[in-house]
C-alpha positions in Angstrom: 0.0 0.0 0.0 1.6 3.5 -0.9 2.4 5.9 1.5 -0.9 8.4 0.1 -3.4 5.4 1.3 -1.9 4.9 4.4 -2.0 8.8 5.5 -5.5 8.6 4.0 -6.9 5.8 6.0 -4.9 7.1 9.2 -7.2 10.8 8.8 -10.3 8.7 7.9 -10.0 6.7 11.1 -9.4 10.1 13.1 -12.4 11.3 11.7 -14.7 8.7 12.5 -13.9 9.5 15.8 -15.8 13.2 15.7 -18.7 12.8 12.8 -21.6 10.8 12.3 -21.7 7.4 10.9 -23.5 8.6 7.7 -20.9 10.9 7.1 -18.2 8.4 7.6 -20.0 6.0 5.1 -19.6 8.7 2.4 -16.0 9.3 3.3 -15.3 5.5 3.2 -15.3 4.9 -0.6 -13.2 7.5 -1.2 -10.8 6.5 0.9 -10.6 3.4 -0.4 -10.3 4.5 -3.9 -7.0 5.2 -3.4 -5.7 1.6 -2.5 -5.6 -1.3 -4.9 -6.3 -4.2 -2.2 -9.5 -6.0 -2.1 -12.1 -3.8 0.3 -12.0 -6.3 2.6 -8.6 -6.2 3.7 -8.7 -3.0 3.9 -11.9 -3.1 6.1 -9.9 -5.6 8.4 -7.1 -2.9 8.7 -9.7 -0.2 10.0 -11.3 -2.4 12.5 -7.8 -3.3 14.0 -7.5 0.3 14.1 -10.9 2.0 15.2 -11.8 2.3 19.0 -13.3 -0.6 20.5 -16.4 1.7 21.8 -16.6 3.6 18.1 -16.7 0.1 16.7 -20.0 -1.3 18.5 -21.3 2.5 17.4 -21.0 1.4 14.1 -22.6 -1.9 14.8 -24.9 -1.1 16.6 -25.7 1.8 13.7 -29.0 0.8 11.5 -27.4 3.1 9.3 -24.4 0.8 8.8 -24.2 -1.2 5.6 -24.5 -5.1 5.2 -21.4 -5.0 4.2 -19.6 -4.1 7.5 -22.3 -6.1 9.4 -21.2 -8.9 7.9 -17.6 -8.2 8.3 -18.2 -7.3 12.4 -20.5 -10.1 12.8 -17.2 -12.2 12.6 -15.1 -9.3 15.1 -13.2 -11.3 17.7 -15.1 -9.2 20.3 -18.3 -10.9 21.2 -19.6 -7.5 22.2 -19.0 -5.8 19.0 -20.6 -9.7 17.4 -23.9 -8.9 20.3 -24.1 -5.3 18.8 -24.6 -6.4 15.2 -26.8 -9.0 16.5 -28.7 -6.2 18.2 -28.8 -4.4 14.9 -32.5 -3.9 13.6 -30.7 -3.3 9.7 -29.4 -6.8 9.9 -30.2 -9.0 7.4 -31.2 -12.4 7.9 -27.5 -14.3 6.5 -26.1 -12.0 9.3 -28.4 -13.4 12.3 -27.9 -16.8 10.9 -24.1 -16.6 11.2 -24.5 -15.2 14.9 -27.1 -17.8 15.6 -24.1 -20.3 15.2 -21.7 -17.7 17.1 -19.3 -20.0 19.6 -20.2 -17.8 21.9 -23.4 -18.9 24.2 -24.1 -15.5 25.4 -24.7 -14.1 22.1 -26.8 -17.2 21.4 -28.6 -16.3 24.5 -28.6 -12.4 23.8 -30.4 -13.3 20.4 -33.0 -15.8 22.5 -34.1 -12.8 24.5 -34.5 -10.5 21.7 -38.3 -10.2 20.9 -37.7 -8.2 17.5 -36.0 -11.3 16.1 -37.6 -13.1 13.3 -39.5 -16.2 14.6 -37.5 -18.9 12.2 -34.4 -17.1 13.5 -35.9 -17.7 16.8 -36.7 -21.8 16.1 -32.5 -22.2 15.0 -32.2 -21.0 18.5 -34.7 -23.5 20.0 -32.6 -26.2 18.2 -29.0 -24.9 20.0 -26.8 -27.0 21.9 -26.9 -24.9 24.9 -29.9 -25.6 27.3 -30.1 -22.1 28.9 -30.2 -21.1 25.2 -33.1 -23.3 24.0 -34.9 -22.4 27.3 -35.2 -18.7 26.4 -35.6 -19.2 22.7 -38.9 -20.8 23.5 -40.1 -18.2 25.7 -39.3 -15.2 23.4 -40.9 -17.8 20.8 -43.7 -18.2 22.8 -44.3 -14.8 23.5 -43.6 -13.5 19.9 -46.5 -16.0 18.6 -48.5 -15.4 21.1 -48.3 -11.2 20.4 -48.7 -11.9 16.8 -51.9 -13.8 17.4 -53.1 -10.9 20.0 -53.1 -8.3 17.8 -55.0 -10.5 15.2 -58.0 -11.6 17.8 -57.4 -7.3 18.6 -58.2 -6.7 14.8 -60.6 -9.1 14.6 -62.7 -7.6 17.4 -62.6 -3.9 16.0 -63.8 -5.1 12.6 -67.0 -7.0 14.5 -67.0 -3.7 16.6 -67.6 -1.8 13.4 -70.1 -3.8 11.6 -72.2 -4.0 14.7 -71.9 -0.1 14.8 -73.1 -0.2 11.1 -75.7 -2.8 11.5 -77.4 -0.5 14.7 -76.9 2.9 12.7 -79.0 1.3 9.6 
């Protein structure tokens, strides 16, 4: 890598320290641009170099792309991994890959999460850890049984209305 792309990547990761995360996903391309190895390598070399804390920021971001999810949702830090789990923007290959994580905790930290899908949810049920399974089926539980609430809830509105029709004619 020349000399130009290593004082360029060296300001960018500077930066990200004092703008917003949409701003630093603009600057990114640019910065890359000027480097002829593969984006993920590059990648690689800013997360060894980006703060810890600024790095579940941009995990945790919805703004982030699926790109970088799916690069952080193999970090070495299981909180940085729980963070993109966390992440409402990630995409379903993401969860999948951190439904297999080695690490039970984010397993577990996925079980507990209600705003995961429900087949996400059922790989979860299926895990090796007990404490893991237990919770899975819980949050499953409790998902379905929301989902199926708000139908009986819709349900009883709509005879709500046509009774109110039926008495006004």
């Amino acid at each position: 890598m020349n000399q130009n792309a290593t004082a360029c990547i060296d300001r960018f990761i500077e930066t990200l320290n004092h703008v917003p995360a949409s701003l630093a996903d603009a600057v990114a391309p640019k910065m890359i641009a000027y480097d002829d190895r593969p984006v993920p390598d590059l990648l690689g070399m800013l997360f060894e170099k980006i703060d810890q804390r600024m790095l579940e920021q941009i995990a945790s971001n919805p703004c982030t792309p699926s790109s970088i999810l799916m690069r952080l949702a193999e970090h070495c830090r299981s909180h940085i991994r729980e963070a993109v789990a966390d992440n409402p923007s990630a995409s379903i290959e993401v969860l999948m890959i951190l439904a297999r994580d080695q690490d039970s905790d984010i397993r577990f930290a996925m079980a507990e999460n209600h705003n995961l899908h429900p087949d996400l949810l059922v790989v979860l049920m299926e895990d090796e850890n007990p404490f893991v399974v237990d919770r899975a089926e819980r949050t499953y539980r409790r998902v379905t049984s929301a989902c199926q609430g708000a139908e009986i809830r819709r349900f009883l509105r709509r005879i709500d209305s046509d009774i109110a029709e039926v008495s006004c004619t």
